[in-house]
ZAMI-872677 format. One line per field, with one value per residue: x, y negated, z negated of N, C-alpha, C in turn; residue in three letters. Coordinates in steps of 0.1 Angstrom, whole numbers, padded with zeros to 4 digits. Layout:
n.X c(X,...)
n.Y c(Y,...)
n.Z c(Z,...)
ca.X c(X,...)
ca.Y c(Y,...)
ca.Z c(Z,...)
c.X c(X,...)
c.Y c(Y,...)
c.Z c(Z,...)
r c(ALA,...)
END
This chain:
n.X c(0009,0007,-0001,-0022,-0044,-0055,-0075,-0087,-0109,-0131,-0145,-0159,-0156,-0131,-0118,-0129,-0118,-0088,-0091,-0099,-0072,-0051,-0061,-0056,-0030,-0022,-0027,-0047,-0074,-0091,-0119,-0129,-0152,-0152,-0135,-0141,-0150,-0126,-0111,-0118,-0117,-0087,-0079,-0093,-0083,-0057,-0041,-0012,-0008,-0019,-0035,-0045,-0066,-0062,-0080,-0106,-0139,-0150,-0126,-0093,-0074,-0052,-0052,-0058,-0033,-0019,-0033,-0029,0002,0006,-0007,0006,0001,0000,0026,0045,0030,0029,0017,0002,-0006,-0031,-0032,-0055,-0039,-0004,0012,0041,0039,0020,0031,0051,0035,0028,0047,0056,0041,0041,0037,0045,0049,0036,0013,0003,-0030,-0037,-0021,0000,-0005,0018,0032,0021,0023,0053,0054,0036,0059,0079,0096,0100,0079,0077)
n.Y c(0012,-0020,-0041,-0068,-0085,-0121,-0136,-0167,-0184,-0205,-0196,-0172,-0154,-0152,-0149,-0124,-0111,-0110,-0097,-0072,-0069,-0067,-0049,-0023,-0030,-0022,-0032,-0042,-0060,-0090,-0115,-0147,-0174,-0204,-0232,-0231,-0204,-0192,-0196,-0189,-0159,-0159,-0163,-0144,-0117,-0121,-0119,-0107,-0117,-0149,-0159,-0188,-0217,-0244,-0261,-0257,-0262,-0276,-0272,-0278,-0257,-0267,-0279,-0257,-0242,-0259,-0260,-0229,-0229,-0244,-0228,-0205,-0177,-0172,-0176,-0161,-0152,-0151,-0173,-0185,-0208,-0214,-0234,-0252,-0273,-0283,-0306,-0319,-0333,-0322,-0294,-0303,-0315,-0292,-0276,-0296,-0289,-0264,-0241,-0212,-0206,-0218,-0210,-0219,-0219,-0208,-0175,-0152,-0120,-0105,-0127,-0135,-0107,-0115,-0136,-0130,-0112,-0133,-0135,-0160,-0183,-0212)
n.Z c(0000,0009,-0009,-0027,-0008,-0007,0018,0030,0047,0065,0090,0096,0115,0125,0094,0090,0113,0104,0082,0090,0103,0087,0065,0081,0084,0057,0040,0005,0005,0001,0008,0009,0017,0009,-0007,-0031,-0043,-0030,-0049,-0074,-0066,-0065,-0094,-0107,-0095,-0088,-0066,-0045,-0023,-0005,0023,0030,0047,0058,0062,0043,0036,0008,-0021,-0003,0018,0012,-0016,-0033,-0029,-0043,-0072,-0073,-0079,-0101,-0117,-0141,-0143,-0114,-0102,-0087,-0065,-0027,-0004,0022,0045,0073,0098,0128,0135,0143,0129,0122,0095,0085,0079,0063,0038,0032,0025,0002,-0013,-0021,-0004,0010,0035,0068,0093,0125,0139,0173,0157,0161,0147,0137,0136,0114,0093,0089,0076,0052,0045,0040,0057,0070,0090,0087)
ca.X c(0000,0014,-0003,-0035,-0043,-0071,-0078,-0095,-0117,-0150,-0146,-0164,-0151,-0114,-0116,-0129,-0104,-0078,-0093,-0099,-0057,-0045,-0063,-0052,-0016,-0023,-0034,-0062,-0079,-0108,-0120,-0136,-0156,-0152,-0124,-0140,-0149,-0112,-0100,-0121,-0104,-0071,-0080,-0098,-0078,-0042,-0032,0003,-0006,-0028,-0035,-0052,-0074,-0060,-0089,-0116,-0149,-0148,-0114,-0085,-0059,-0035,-0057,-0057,-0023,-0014,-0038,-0023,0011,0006,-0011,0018,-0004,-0003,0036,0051,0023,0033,0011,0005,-0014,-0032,-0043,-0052,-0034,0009,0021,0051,0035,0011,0045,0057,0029,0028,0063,0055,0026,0050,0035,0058,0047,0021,0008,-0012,-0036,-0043,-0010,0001,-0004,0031,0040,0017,0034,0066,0054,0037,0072,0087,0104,0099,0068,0075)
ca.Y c(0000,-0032,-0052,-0074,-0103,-0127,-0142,-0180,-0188,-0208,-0192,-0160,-0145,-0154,-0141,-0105,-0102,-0111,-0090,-0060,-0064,-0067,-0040,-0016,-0026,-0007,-0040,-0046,-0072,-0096,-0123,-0160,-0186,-0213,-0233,-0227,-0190,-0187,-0200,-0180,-0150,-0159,-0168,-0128,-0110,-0124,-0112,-0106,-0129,-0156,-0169,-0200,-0225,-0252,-0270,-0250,-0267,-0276,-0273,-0272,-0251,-0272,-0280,-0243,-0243,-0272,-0249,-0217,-0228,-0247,-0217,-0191,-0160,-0168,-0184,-0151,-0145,-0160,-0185,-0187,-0215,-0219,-0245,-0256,-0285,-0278,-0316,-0322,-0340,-0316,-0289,-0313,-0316,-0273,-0269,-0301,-0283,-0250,-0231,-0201,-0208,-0223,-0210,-0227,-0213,-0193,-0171,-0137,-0113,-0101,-0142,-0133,-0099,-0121,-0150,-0125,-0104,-0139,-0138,-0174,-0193,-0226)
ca.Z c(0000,0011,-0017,-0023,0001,-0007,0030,0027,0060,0064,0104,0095,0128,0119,0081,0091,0126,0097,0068,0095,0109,0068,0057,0090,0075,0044,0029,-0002,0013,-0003,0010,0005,0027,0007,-0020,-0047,-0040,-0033,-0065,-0084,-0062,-0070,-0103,-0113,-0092,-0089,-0053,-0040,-0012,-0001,0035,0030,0061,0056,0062,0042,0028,-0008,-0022,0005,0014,0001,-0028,-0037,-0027,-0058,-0083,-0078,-0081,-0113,-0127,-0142,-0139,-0098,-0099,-0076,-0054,-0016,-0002,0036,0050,0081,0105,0136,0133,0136,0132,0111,0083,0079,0076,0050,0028,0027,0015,-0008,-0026,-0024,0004,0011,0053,0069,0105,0134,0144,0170,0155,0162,0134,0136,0125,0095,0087,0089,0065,0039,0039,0038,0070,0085,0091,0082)
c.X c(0009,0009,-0018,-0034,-0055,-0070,-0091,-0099,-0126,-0152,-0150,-0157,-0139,-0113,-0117,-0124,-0092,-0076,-0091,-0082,-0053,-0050,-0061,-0037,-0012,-0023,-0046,-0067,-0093,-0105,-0127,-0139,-0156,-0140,-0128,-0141,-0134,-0101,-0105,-0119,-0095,-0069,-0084,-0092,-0066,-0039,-0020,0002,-0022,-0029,-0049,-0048,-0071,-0067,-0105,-0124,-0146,-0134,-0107,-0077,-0047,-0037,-0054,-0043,-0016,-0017,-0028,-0005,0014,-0005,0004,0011,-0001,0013,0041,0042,0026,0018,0015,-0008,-0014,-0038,-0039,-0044,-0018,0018,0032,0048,0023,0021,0049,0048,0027,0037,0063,0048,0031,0042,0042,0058,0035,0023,0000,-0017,-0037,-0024,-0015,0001,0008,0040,0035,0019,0044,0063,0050,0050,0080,0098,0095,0083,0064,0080)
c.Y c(-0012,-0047,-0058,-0084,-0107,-0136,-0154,-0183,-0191,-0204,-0176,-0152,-0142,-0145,-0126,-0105,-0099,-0099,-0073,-0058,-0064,-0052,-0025,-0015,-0016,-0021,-0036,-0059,-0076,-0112,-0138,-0169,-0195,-0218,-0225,-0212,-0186,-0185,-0189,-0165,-0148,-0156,-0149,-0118,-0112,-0113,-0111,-0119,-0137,-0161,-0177,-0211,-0235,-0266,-0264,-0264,-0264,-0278,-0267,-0262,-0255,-0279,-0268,-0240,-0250,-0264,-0239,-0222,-0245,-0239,-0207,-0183,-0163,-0176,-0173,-0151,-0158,-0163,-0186,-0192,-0216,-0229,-0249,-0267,-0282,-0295,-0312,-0324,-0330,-0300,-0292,-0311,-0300,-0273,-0280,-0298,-0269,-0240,-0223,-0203,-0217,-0220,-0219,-0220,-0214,-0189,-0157,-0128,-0105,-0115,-0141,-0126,-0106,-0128,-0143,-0116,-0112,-0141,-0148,-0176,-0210,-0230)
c.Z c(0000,-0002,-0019,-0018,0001,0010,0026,0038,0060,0079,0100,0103,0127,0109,0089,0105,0113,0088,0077,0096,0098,0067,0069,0086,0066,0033,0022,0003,0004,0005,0003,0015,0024,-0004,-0031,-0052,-0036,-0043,-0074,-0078,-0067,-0087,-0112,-0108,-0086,-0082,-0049,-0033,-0010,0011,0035,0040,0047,0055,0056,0033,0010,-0014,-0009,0006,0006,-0011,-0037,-0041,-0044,-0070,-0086,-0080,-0091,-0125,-0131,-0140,-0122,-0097,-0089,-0068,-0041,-0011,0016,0041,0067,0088,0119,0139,0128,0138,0117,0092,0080,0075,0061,0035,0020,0017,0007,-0018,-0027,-0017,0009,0028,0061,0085,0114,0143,0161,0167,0159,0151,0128,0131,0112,0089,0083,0076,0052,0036,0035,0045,0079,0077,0088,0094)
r c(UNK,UNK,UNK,UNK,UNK,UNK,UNK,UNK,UNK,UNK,UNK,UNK,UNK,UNK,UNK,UNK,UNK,UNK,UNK,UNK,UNK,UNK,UNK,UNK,UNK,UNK,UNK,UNK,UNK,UNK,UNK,UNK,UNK,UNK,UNK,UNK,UNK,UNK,UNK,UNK,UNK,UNK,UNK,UNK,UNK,UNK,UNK,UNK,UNK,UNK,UNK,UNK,UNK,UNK,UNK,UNK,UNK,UNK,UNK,UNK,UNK,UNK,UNK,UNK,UNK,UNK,UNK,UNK,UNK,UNK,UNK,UNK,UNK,UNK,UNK,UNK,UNK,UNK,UNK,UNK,UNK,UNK,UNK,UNK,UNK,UNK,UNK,UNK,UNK,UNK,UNK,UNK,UNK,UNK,UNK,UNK,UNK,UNK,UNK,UNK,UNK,UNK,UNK,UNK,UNK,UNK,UNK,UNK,UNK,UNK,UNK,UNK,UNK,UNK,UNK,UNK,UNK,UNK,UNK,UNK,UNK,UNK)
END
């Protein structure tokens, strides 16, 4: 088993292609459509990894992002943000709120293997 990964998407369609190719890995997979349903995720079941939309309703990704890594129960778990959106400054503000990668979307699933093993993505 490769671990648990909570997957963050308000793109229904996105989350379960994501949740389906994770849990084909030999991922645990749970999901969330919204912040605050992701927080309380993270928050009860303290996953290995997170790939958090960077643009989700309610709390962001990079809201989430700030939370979980000023919680200690969630200080190891990697953090992989996505969004359509790959400018610089939006780069910047990831690895300022301590996101371990951040993708843009559409990505290959072999860049999101990489970023949850911690090979690349930023």
């Amino acid at each position: 088993m490769a671990g648990r990964v909570l997957v963050a998407d308000d793109e229904e369609p996105f989350r379960a292609a994501l949740a389906r190719l994770l849990a084909a890995a030999g991922y645990e997979v749970e999901t969330a459509q919204d912040g605050e349903a992701a927080l309380a995720a993270l928050r009860a079941g303290r996953p290995r990894a997170a790939v958090l939309d960077a643009m989700l309703a309610g709390r962001d990704g990079y809201d989430l992002c700030r939370a979980a890594r000023s919680d200690p129960a969630l200080a190891g778990m990697r953090i992989v943000l996505t969004s359509p959106r790959g400018r610089s400054i939006d780069r910047e503000k990831a690895r300022a709120l301590g996101a371990d990668a951040m993708l843009t979307k559409p990505f290959g699933f072999a860049d999101l293997e990489a970023a949850l093993a911690g090979e690349g993505g930023r």
